[in-house]
C-alpha positions in Angstrom: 55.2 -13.4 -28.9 58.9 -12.0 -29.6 60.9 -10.3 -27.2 61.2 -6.8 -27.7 65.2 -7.2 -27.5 64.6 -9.5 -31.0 66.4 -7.6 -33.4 66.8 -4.7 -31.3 70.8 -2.9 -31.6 71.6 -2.4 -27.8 74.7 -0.2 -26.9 76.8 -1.0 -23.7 79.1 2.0 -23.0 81.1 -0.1 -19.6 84.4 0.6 -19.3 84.7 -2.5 -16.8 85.3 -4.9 -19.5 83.3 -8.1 -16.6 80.6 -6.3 -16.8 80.6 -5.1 -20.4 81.1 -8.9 -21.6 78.0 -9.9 -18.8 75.8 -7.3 -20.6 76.5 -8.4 -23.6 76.0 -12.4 -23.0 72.5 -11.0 -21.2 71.4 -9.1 -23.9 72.3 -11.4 -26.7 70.9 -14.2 -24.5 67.5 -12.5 -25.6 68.2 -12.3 -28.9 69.3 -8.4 -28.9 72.2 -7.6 -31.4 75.2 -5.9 -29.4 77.9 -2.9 -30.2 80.2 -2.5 -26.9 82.2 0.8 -26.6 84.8 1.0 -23.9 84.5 4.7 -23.1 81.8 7.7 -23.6 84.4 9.0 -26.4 84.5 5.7 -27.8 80.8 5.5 -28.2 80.5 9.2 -29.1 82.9 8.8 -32.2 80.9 5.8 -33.6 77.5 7.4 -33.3 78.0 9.8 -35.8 78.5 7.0 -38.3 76.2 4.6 -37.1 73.0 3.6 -39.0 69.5 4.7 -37.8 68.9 1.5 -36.7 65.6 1.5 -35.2 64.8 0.2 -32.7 67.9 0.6 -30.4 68.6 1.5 -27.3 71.8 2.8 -25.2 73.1 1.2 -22.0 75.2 3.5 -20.0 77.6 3.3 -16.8 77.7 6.7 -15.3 80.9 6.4 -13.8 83.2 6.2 -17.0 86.8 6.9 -16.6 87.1 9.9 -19.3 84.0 11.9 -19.6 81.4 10.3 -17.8 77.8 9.1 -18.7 76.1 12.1 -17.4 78.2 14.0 -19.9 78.0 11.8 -22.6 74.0 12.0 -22.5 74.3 15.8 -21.9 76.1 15.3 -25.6 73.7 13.0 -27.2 70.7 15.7 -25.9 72.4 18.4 -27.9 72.6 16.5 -30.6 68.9 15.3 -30.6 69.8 11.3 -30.9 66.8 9.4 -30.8 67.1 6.5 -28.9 67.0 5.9 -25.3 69.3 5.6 -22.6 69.5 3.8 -19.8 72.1 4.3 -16.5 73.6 1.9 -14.4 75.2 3.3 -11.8 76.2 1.9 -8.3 75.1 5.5 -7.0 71.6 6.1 -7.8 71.2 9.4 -5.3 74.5 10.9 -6.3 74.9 14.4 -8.0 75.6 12.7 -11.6 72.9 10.6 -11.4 70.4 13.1 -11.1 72.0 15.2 -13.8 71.8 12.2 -15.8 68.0 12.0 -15.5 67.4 15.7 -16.5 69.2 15.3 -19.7 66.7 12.8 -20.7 67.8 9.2 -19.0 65.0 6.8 -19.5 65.5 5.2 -16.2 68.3 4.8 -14.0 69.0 1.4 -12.6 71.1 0.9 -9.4 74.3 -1.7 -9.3 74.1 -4.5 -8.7 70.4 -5.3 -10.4 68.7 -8.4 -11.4 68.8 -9.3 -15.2 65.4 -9.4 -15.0 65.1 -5.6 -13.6 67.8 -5.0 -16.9 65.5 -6.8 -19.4 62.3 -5.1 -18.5 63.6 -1.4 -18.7 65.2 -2.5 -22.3 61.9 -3.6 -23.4 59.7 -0.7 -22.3 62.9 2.1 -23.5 62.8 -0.1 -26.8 58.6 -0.1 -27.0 58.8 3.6 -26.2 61.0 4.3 -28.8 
């Protein structure tokens, strides 16, 4: 059986350019196919001239310097993109993060998390999808 993260497009929005190289070794470790964005702005520009490619799936800090994740996913609700989002946040009870979940975030995962914890809400955003 193939991992659900074969062939799969997996955004990293991390403006913490450790961490944002770390997700992207995990995720390509599994055989997902990686497009890293510095910034909410960043990733926000690109979308609108990215390709459908289906089946992706967004992973987002929420504590971006810029606009922040909450906001950026606030964005992406209003403009009806389809695939799903995941938070990582060190602050899983804070104000953003909840504001985060009612514009749609698929789950919310707290900092620091086990790759494994990482890998399994990938798959289930990317079988959902």
């Amino acid at each position: 059986m193939t991992s659900p993260l074969a062939c799969s497009l997996i955004h990293i929005v991390e403006d913490d350019d450790a961490v944002r190289q770390a997700l992207r070794f995990l995720v390509e470790s599994f055989g997902g196919t990686v497009q890293a964005h510095r910034s909410a702005e960043e990733f926000l520009a690109a979308a609108a001239t990215l390709p459908s490619q289906s089946p992706a799936c967004v992973l987002l800090d929420l504590h971006l310097g810029g606009q922040n994740g909450a906001e950026m996913l606030e964005q992406l609700q209003k403009d009806h993109y389809p695939s799903p989002v995941i938070i990582l946040t060190a602050y899983v009870d804070g104000d953003l993060a909840e504001r985060a979940r009612r514009a749609g975030a698929r789950k919310v995962i707290e900092k620091p998390f086990h790759s494994g914890e990482l890998l399994q809400a990938i798959s289930e955003a990317l079988q959902a999808a």
